[in-house]
C-alpha positions, -999 to +999 in steps of 0.1 A: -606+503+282-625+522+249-603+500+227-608+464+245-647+472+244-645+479+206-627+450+196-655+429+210-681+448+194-665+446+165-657+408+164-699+405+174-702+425+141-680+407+123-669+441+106-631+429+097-624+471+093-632+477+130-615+450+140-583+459+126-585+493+139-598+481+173-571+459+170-544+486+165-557+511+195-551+481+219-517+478+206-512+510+208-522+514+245-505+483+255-472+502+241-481+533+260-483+508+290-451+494+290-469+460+287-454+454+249-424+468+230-389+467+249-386+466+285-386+500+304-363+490+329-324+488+324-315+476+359-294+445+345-306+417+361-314+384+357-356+384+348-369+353+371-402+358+354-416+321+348-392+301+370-400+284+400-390+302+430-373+273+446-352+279+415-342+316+423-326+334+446-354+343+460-362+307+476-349+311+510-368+345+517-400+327+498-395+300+525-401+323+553-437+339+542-465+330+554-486+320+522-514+303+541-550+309+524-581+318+556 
């Protein structure tokens, strides 16, 4: 991403003005992305996101995988 690659050049410059703007174009995409801002799902449920999921309802079908690394 333009924006990510500018915010480093601009923190290597130490050019405060760049940064910001940098800065503001990765915001802005992240928006565009869905990854910040409010969530662009409405479904209703319960988010599990950061639990354990032995503590979700998810545990018995997690139970059943096979997760072993080759």
């Amino acid at each position: 991403m333009i924006a990510r690659r500018n915010v480093r050049s601009a923190l290597g410059e130490k050019n405060a003005a760049r940064l910001a703007a940098a800065r503001a174009a990765v915001d802005t995409a992240k928006h565009a992305l869905g990854e910040r801002g409010l969530p662009w799902w409405t479904d209703g449920a319960k988010d599990f996101n950061r639990h354990l999921v032995k503590n979700t309802p998810y545990a018995e079908w997690y139970e059943h995988l096979d997760v072993s690394q080759d």
